[in-house]
N, C-alpha and C positions, 0 to 999 in steps of 0.2 A: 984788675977789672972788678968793678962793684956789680951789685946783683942787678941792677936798675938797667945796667948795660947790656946782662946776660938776658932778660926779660926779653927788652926790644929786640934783641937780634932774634929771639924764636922766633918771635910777633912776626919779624917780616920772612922770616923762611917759608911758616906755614900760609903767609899770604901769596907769594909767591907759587908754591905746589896748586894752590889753590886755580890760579888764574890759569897756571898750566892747564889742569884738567880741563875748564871751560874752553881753552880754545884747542884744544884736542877732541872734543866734544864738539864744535861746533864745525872742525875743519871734515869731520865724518859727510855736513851735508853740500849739495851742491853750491860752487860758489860763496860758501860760509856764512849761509842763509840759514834761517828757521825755517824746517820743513814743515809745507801748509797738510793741513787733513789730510787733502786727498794724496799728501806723495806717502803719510805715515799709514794712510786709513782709517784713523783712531776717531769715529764717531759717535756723537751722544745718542744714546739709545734712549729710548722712548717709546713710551705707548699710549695710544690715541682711543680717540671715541668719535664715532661717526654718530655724525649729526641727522636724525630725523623727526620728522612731525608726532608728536605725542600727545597724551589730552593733558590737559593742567587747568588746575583750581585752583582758586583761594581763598579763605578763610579766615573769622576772625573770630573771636571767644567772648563772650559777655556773661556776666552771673546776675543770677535773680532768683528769687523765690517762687515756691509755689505756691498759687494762693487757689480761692474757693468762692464764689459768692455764695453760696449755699452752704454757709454756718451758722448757726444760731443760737446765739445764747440766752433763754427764754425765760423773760422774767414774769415775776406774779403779776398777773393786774388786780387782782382779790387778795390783797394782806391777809395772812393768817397762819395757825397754825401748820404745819404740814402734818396728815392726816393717815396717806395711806400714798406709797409709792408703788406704782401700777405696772411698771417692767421694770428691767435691770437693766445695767450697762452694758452693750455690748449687742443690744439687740438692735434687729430689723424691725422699723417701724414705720408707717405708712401717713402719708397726710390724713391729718384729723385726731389718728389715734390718741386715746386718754393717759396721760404716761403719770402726771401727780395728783390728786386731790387734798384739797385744801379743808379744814374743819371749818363748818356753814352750820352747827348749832343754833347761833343766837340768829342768821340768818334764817333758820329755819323754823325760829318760832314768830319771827316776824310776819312770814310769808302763813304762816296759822292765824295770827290776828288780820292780816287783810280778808281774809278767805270769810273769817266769822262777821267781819265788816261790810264783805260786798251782799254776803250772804240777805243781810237784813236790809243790807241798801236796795236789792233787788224787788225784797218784800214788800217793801217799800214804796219799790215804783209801778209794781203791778198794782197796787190798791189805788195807787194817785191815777195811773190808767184807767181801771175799774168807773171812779168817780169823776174822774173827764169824761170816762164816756157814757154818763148820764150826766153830764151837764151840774155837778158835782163840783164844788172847790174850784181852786183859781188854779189860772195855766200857770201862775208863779209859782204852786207850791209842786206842780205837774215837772217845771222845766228844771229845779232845783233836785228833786228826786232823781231825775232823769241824767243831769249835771254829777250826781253825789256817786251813781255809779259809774260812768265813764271815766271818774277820776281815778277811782278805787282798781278800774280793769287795768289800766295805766301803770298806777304804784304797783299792781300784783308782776306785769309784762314787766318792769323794770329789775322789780327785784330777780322774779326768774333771771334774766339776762346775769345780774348779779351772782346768781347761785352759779349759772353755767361757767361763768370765768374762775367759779373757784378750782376746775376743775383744767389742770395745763396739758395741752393736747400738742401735738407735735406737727409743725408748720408748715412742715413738707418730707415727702418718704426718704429715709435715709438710714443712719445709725443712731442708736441713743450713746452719744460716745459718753456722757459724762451727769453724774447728777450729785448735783454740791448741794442740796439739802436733807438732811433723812427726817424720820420720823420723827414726828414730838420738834421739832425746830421751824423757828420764824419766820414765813415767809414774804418776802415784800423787797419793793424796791429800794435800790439800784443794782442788787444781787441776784445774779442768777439764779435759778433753780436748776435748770437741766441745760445740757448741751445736743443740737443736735445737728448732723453733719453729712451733708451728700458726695461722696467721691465721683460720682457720675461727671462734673464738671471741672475739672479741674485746668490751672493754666499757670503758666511761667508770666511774670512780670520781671522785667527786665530796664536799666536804664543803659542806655547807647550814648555814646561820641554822638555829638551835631557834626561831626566830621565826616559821620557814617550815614548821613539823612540821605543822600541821594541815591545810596545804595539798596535803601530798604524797601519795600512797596509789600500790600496784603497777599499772603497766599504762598510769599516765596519759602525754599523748600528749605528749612534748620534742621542742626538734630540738641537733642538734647541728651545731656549725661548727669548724675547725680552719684557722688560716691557713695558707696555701696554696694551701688546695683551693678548687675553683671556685664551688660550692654545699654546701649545709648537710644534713644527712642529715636525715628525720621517723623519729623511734623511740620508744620507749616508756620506762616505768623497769622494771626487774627486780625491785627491791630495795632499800625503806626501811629501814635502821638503827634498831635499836631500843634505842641508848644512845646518850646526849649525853655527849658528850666534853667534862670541865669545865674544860678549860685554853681553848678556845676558843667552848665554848658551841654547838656543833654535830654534825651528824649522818651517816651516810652514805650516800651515795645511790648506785646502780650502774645503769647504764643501756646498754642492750644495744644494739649496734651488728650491722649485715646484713651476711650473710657475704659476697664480696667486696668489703668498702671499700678501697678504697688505703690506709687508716692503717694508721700504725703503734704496734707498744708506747711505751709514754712519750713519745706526743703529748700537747701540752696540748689542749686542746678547752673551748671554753665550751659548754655545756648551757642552752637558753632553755627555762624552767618556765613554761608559760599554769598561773595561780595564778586566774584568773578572766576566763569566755568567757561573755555575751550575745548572745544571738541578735538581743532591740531595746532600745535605748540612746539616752536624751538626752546627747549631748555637743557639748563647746565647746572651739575653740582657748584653751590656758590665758592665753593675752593677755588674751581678751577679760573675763577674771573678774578685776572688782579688789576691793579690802578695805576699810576704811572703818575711821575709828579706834578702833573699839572691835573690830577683826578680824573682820567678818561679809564673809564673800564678798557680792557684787553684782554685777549688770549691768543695763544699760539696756533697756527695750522699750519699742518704741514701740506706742501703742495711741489711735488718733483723732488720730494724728499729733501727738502727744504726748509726750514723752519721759518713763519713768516709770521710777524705781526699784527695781529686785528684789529681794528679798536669794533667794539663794539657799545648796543645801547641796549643795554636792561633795565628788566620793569620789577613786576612783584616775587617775593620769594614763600615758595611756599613746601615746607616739608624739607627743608634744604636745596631744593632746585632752583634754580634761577632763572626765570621768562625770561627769553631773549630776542627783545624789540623788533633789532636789526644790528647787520654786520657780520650776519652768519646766514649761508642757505644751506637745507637739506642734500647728505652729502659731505658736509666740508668733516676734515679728519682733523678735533683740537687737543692737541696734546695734553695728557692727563700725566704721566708718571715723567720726570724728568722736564717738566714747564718750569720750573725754576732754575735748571740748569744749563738753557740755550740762551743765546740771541737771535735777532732777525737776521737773515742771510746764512744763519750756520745750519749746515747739511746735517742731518740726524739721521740715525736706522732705527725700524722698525722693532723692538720687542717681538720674539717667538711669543705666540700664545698658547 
């Protein structure tokens, strides 16, 4: 007897014991049937969530900056040098206030030669009056005096104007956040001198999906968050755009921030849009909703302890819950622990809770 012989012959011994047991095991149940659940008892256990009306939102994130219309970067209208700077950075300053003066020396001896010019011009025209009115010289030497000072009062008003712009006043009340010229340096355009900057106004611009146009309208309620800060602000929109931008397909949104927040200009900021708020709502954690091969949402309920198949129809998801359409009403028990382990028709018990 070779080994090849000795092999086979285990082979079929142990096949043999084998078959025995199963049918020793099978002649145990009635008739030499598969004993169904209810003759063994042996049910899927589960545990359910009942279904009721809840409120449900939904949201959606967009980012943008914070911007300002009230910045201003104040440039000389009077080239010169810078002379004497009149507050510091950091201060409270009020429309009008004088914040640089500019060096008017040679402006200032100008406005001395007009002054000695109109002076004699004046002299001038009181004598040519004088001799008008006794019938004295010509009205042409009358109207010419008369001409030499009105011109003179002119140049004088022009240049004042002149002196007063050398002098950079702040455009409107806010902060002097910034000033790029110091003393003794050049000033003139296209350079700044000073900055100044009012937080009082402040607003998120934002660009949105054209996807999202129908959803948005003035007034409706956002909130805003920007990292760092502690919490998120609740504010409103200002300001839907009313042209889509065709490089990107979107729109602009501007949304108004409470006068003191701590932001600042050219914060980023994401803006959360509720695009859709229920007051009662059937929803479900999106786990519990599976698909089926031909892609119909479903879930399990149980009904006379039962396990039974739903289809149902969902909408939007939000914070992990899932709005649900229809195919569920207030009430229904859909299996959460053990929904992967049933089929339709198979009896289930209850989880202790």
């Amino acid at each position: 007897m070779n080994l090849t012989t000795t092999y086979a012959g285990r082979m079929l011994a142990a096949l043999a014991i084998s078959v025995g047991l199963i049918q020793c095991g099978a002649s145990d149940a009635p008739d030499g049937k598969t004993p169904t659940q209810e003759e063994t008892g042996a049910y899927t256990q589960v545990s359910v969530r009942d279904m009721e009306w809840v409120p449900f939102s939904h949201s959606f994130a967009v980012q943008g900056n914070v911007e300002t219309d009230r910045v201003a970067n104040v440039l000389a209208e009077f080239p010169g040098v810078v002379e004497e700077v009149l507050r510091k950075e950091g201060d409270q300053v009020a429309k009008g206030d004088a914040l640089v003066r500019i060096n008017t020396d040679v402006l200032g001896k100008q406005r001395e030669e007009l002054l000695t010019q109109l002076a004699l011009a004046q002299t001038l025209l009181e004598r040519q009056e004088r001799l008008w009115g006794k019938d004295i010289g010509s009205e042409v030497d009358f109207l010419q005096a008369q001409a030499g000072v009105q011109s003179l009062e002119r140049s004088l008003a022009t240049l004042d104007e002149q002196l007063d712009k050398a002098v950079i006043r702040a455009p409107f009340s806010g902060v002097l956040d910034r000033i790029f010229s110091n003393v003794g340096e050049m000033a003139a355009p296209p350079m700044p001198v000073v900055r100044v900057v009012d937080l009082n106004d402040l607003y998120v611009r934002a660009s949105v999906s054209d996807h999202y146009a129908g959803a948005l309208s003035e007034g409706q309620e956002v909130r805003v968050e920007v990292r760092g800060m502690e919490e998120g602000l609740e504010s409103q929109i200002r300001r839907v755009g009313q042209y889509i931008t065709a490089a990107n397909r979107s729109i602009d949104l501007t949304v108004d921030l409470p006068k003191g927040t701590r932001m600042l200009p050219n914060m980023v900021a994401t803006v959360h849009i509720t695009d859709l708020a229920l007051d009662s709502a059937l929803t479900l954690p999106a786990s519990l909703v599976q698909q089926d091969a031909s892609g119909q949402d479903f879930v399990y309920v149980v009904q006379d302890d039962v396990a039974q198949k739903r289809s149902v129809v969902s909408g939007m998801m939000s914070e992990g819950m899932l709005l649900i359409e229809s195919g569920l009403n207030p009430g229904d028990q859909v299996i959460e622990r053990g929904a992967t382990r049933v089929i339709s028709g198979e009896r289930v018990e209850l989880m202790e809770s």
